[in-house]
N, C-alpha and C positions, 0 to 999 in steps of 0.2 A: 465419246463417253458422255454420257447422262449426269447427274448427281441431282437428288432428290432428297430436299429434308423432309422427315416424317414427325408428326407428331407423337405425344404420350403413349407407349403400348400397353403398360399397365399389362402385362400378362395375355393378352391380346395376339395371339398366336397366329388362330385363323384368320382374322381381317386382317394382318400383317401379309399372311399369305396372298390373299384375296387381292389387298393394294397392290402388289408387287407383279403378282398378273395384271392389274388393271394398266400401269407403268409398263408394261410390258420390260419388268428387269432383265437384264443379261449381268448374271455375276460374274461374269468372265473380264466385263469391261466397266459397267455402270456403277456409281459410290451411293450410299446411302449416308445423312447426316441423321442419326436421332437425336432428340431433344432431352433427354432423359426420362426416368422413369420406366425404365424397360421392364421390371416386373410390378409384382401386387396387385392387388384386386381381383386382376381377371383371373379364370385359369387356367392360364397355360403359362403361368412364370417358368419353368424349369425348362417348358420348349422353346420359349422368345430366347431366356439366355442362352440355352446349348446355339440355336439357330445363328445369333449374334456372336457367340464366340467362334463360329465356326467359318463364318463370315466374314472376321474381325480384320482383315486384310483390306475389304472392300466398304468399311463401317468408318465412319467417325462418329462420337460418340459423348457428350456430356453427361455427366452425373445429375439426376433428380435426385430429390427428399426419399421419395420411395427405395432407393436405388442405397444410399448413406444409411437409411433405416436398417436395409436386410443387411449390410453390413454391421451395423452398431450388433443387431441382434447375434448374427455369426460369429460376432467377437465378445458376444457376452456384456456387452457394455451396455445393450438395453435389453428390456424380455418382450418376446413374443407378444402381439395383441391379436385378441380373437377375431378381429378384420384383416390378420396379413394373410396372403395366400402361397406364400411361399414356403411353405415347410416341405413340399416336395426336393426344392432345391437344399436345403439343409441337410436333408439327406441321402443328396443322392453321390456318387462314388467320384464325382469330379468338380465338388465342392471347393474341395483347396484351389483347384484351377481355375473358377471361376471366379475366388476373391482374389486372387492374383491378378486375374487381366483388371478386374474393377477397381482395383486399387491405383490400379495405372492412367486410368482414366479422368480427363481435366474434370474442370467445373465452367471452361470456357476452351473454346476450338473456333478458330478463323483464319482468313487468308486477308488477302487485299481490298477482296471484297464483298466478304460475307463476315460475320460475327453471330458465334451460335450459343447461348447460355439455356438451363430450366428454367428460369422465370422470368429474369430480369437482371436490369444495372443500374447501379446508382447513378443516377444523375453528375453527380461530380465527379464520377473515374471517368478516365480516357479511354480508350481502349488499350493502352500500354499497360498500365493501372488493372484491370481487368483483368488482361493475361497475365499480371507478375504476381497479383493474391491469389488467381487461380492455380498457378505453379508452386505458387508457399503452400496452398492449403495439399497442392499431394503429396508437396515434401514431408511436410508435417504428417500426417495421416498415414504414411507408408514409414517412417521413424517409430513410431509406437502406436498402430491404430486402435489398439483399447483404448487409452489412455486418452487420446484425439476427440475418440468418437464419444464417448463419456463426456468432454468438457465442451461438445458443440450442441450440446442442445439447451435451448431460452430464448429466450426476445430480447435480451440485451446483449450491447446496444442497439438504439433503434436510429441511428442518425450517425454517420460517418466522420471521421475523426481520425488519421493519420499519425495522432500520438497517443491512442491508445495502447495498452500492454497488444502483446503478440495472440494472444487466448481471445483478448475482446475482439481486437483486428481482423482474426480469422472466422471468428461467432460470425461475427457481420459479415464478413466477404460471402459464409455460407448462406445465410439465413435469405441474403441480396438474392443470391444468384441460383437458389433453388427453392426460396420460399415466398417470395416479396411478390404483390400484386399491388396493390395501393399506396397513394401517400400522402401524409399531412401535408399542409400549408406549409409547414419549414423543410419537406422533402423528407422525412422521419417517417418509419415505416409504420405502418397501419398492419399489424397482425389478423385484424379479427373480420375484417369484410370479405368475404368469397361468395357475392353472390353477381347477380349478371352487372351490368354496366346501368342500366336505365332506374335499377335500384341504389346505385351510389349517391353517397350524401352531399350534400353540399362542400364539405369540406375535406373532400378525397377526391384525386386524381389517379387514374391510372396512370403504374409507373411509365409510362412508354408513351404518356401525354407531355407528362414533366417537364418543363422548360428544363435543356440538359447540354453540357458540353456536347461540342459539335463532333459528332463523327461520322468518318466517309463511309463506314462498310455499312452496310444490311444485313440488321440483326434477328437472329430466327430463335422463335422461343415457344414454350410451351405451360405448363404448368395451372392455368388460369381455363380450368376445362366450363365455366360457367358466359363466359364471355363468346367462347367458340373461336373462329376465325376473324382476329380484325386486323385488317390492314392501316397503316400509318406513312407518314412520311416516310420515313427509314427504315422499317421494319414489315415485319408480320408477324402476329401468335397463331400454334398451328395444332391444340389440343381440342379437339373438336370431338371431345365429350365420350370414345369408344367405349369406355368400361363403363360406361352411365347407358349405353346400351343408344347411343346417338350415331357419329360417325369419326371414321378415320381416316385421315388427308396428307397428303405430299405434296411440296412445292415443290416444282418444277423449276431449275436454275435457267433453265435454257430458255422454256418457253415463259417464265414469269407467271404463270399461272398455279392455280387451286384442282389436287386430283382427289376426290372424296370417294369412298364404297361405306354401303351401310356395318354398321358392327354385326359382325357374326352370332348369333345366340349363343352357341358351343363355347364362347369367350366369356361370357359373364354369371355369373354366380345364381 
């Protein structure tokens, strides 16, 4: 058996396909990890998620931003923006079933020795810590997900804190682990920088430079499609820009290596 984490699809249908021949996938045997972000922008949201859900035996999978949006909006808790591309899936006849499996879906997925989030980790969780806000945030969100999804969107807090109410605690756990690129000097998150690496300010590190509790596994992330593909001590980021019409890439567990194909045109807007 194979297993290969993939980067951002963003709706990214055909170059999903395209990777998948390049991998030479066998669904019968080999697992795929996405990063999240499985639809929007591109278009083919409706075909990524049926393709994904149908799949869903052979997928492991974390929740992106994009991903918690078309949910907030399916649940009414947020409206529609004239950049989402998903209104195909809102309408189509196995909608319900699709927010079902996506609701089921963590915000963190790992074994012994891999660890796989959308963007990032706080510097001060462990990976214990990690998996248990990730398991709160689906308990929470599958309890009342209007109500969830309505109270998780802001920038606050920006800096992690353990005796926060439960509302704040899970803001953050989301905001870390499907939004976060950057960080101040005190490890507090930087909201507003998304542009490449060689333009960061003096006083912003990328999360995943961050002097951080130690941990054993190899963390796979995505989210940070301006940076591309960097590799780290511990890690890897593996959004390498598809729906920006650049490329899309899988890491190879086995061989430790980088598998890129150009983005498809049929994919982008």
């Amino acid at each position: 058996m194979s297993i290969y984490a993939i980067g951002d699809l963003q709706g990214c249908f055909y170059s999903l396909q395209s990777l998948l021949n390049a991998v030479n996938f066998d669904k019968r045997e080999d697992q795929l990890w996405l990063v999240g972000d499985l639809i929007n922008r591109g278009q083919g949201s409706l075909e990524v998620l049926d393709w994904c859900y149908k799949h869903r035996d052979n997928i492991k999978i974390v929740l992106g931003n994009h991903d918690l949006h078309f949910l907030a909006v399916a649940f009414k808790a947020k409206s529609i923006s004239t950049k989402d591309t998903f209104e195909s899936v809102l309408k189509n006849k196995n909608l319900s079933k699709f927010i079902d499996w996506l609701l089921s879906i963590p915000l963190a997925h790992g074994n012994d020795k891999y660890l796989m989030v959308h963007a990032g980790i706080a510097p001060s969780w462990s990976t214990r810590l990690t998996k248990q806000l990730s398991n709160e945030v689906t308990f929470e969100l599958n309890k009342n997900p209007k109500k969830f999804l309505k109270a998780m969107y802001g920038n606050f807090p920006i800096i992690w804190d353990e005796n926060y109410k439960k509302a704040d605690r899970l803001r953050f756990a989301i905001n870390t682990m499907t939004r976060m690129r950057a960080l101040n000097k005190d490890g507090s998150i930087d909201f507003s920088f998304k542009k490449n690496i060689n333009k960061l300010p003096s006083n912003l590190t990328p999360w995943y430079l961050f002097p951080n509790k130690e941990r054993k596994e190899f963390i796979l992330s995505g989210h940070w499609s301006a940076i591309g593909i960097q590799t780290y001590a511990n890690g890897i980021t593996l959004d390498s820009g598809c729906v920006w019409g650049r490329k899309l890439s899988a890491y190879s567990f086995k061989e430790k290596k980088i598998i890129s194909i150009d983005s498809d045109p049929r994919d982008l807007l």
